[in-house]
C-alpha positions as CSV (number, residue, x, y, z in Angstrom):
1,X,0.0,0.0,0.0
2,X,1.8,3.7,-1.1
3,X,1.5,6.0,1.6
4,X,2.3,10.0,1.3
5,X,3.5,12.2,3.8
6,X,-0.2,13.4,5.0
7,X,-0.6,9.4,6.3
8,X,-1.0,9.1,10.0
9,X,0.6,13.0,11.3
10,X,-0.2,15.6,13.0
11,X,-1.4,18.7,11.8
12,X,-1.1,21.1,14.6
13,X,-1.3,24.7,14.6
14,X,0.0,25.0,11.2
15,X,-3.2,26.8,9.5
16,X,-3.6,29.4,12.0
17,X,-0.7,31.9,10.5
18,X,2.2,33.1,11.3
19,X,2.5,34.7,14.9
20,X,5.6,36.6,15.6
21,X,4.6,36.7,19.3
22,X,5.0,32.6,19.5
23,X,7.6,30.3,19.7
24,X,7.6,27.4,17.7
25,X,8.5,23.9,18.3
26,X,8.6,21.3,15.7
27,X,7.1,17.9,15.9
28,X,10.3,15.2,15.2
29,X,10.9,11.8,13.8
30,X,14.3,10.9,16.2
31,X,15.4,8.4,13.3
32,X,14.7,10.4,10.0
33,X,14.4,13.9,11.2
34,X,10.9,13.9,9.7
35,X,9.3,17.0,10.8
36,X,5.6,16.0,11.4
37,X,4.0,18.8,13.3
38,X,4.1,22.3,14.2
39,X,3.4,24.2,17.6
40,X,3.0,27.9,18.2
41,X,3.7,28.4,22.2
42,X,4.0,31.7,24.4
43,X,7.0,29.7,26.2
44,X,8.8,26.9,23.5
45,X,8.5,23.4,24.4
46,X,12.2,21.6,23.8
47,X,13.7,17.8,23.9
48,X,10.7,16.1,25.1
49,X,9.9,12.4,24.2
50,X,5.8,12.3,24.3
51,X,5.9,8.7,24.5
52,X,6.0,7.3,20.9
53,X,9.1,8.0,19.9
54,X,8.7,11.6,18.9
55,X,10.5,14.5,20.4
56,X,9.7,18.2,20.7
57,X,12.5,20.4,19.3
58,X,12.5,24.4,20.7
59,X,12.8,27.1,17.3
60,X,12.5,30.6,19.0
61,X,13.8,32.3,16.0
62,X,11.6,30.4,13.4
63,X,11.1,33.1,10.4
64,X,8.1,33.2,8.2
65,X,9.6,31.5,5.1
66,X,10.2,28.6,7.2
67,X,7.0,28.6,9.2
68,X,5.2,28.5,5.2
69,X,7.9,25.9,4.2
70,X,6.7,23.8,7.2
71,X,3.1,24.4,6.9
72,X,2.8,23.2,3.5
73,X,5.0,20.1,4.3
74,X,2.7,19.1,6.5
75,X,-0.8,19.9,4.7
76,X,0.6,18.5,1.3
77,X,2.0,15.5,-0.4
78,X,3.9,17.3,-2.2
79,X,6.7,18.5,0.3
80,X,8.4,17.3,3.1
81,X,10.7,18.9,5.6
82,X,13.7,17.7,8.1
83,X,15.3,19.6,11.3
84,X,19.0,19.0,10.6
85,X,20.8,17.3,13.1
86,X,22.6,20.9,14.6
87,X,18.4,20.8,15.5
88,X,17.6,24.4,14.3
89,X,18.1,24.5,10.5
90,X,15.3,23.5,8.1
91,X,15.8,20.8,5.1
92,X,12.9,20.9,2.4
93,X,12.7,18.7,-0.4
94,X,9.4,19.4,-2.5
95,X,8.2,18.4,-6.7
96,X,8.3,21.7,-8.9
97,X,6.5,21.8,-12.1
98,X,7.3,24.2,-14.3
99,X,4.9,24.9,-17.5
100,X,7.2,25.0,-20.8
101,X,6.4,26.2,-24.4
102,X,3.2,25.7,-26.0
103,X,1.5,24.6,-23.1
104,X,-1.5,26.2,-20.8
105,X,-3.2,26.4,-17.7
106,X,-7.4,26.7,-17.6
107,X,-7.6,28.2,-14.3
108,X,-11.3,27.3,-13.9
109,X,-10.7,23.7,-14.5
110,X,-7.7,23.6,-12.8
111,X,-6.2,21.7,-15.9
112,X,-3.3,22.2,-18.4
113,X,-3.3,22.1,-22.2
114,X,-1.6,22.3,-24.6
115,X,-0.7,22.5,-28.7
116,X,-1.1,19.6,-30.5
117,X,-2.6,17.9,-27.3
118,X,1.2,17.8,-26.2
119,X,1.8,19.1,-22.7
120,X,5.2,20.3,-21.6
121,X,6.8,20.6,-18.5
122,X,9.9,21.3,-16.5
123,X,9.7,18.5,-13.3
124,X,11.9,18.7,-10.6
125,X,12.6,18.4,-7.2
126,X,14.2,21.3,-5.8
127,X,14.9,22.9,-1.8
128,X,12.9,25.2,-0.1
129,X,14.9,28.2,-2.2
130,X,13.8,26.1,-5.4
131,X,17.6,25.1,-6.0
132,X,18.2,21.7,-7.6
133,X,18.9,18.8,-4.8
134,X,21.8,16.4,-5.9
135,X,20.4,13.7,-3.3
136,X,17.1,13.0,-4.7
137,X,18.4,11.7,-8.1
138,X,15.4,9.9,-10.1
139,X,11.6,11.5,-10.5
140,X,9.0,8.5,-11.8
141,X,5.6,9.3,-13.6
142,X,2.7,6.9,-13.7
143,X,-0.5,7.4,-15.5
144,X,-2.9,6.8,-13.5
145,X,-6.0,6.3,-15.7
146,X,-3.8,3.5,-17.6
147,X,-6.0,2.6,-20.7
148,X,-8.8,5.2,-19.9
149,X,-7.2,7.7,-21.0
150,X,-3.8,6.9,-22.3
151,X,-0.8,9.2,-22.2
152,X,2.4,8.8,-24.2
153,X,5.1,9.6,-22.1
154,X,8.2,11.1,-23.7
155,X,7.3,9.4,-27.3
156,X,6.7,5.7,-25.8
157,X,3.7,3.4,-26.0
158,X,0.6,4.6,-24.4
159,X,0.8,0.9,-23.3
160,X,3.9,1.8,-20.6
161,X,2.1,3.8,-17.7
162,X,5.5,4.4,-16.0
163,X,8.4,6.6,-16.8
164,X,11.4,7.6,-14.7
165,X,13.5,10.4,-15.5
166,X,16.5,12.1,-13.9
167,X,16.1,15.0,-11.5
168,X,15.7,17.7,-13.3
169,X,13.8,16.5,-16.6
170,X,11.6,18.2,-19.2
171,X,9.2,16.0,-20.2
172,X,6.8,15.9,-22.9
173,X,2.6,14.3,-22.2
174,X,0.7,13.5,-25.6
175,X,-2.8,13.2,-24.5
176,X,-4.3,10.3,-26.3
177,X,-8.1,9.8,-24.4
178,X,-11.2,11.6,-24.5
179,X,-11.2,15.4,-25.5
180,X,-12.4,17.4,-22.6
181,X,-12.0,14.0,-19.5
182,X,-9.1,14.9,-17.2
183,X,-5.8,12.9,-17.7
184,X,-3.7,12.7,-14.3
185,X,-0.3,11.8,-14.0
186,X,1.2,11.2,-10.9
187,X,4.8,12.8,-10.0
188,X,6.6,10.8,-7.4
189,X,9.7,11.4,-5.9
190,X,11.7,9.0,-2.7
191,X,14.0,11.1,-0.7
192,X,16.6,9.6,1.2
193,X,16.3,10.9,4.6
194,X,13.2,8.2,4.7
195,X,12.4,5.0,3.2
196,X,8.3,4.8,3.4
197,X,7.4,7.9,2.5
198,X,7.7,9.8,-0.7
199,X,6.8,12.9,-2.6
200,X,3.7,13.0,-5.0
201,X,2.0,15.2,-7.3
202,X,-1.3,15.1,-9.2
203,X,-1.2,17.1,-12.2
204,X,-3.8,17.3,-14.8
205,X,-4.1,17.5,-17.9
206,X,-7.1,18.0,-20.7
207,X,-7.2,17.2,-24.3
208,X,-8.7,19.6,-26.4
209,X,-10.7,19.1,-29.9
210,X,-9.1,19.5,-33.2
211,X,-11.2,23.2,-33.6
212,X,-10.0,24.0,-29.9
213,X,-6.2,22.6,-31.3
214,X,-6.4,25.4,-34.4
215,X,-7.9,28.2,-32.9
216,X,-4.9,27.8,-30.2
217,X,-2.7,27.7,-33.0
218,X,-4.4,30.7,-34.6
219,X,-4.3,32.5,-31.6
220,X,-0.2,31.9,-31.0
221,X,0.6,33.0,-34.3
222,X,-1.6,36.6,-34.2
223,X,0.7,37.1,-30.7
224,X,4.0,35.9,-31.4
């Protein structure tokens, strides 16, 4: 069974906001340096073992950036972050998708597209400063609506649902299914730090129809 990094952790305090007046304390994995959870206190909490193997790590000068960086580790499978082991300075690992030539987003439908029914993209796996990470290495993509609606990946078969590529990659989705159903591939990346559980992102994609596919075109070539 694939788990993500929302399985089984606390979300605590994390969607209230930023407070300046608090001091935070971060919620620890002892093996892994998995940060799981985030407190906001009036006096920090520090080095406490609650019991199941977790331990409560004192940050009085947390700053904003890393509060965010935190918060969306912890409310999304797409990010994780680590308390290094001098137990004050934040690690993030997180999937970045950039949006390359000739390719679209349909903020209503929350979908990409793209010409040609060809969707482009940048996919990476980048720090909390959205630098490249040399320890996460390999980025794998899986369509998840297999023969439904099929997906060649990088010019192979619509028949292989999987593709790995290196970390960074640009990567190129022709959208073979129904024009107008949402195609979804997932983005997962393993980091090292821990071994069961991993990175993933859900992007989606729509084909358009041929008259959609020329009027694009059209459109392009009157603004380029």
């Amino acid at each position: 069974m694939e788990q993500n990094n929302q399985l089984g952790l606390p979300v605590i305090d994390s969607a209230s906001g930023y407070n300046p007046e608090k001091t935070y304390t971060v919620y620890v994995n002892p093996t892994n340096r998995h940060i799981a959870g985030l407190i906001g206190f009036v006096v920090g909490i520090d080095h406490i073992d609650d019991g199941n193997g977790f331990l409560y790590f004192n940050i009085p000068d947390l700053t904003e950036d890393e509060y965010n960086e935190i918060s969306r580790s912890i409310n999304s499978t797409e990010a994780m972050t680590f308390l290094d082991q001098d137990n004050r300075t934040i690690i993030s690992r997180r999937i970045y998708i950039d949006m390359l030539e000739n390719t679209f987003f349909d903020s209503k439908l929350n979908m990409m597209y793209g010409v040609d029914n060809k969707i482009n993209l940048n996919v990476r796996c980048v720090d909390k400063t959205l630098n490249g990470v040399e320890d996460v290495t390999e980025i794998e993509l899986k369509n998840i609506k297999k023969s439904d609606q099929p997906i060649s990946m990088n010019g192979q078969s619509a028949d292989e649902i999987k593709l790995k590529i290196p970390n960074p990659s640009k990567v190129t989705l022709e959208l073979l299914g129904t024009v107008g159903s949402p195609h979804t591939v997932r983005v997962k990346v393993k980091v090292p730090q821990i071994d069961y559980l991993w990175l993933t992102a859900y992007p989606q994609m729509m084909k358009i129809s041929d008259e959609s596919n020329q009027e694009l075109k059209q459109w392009l070539a009157n603004n380029s």
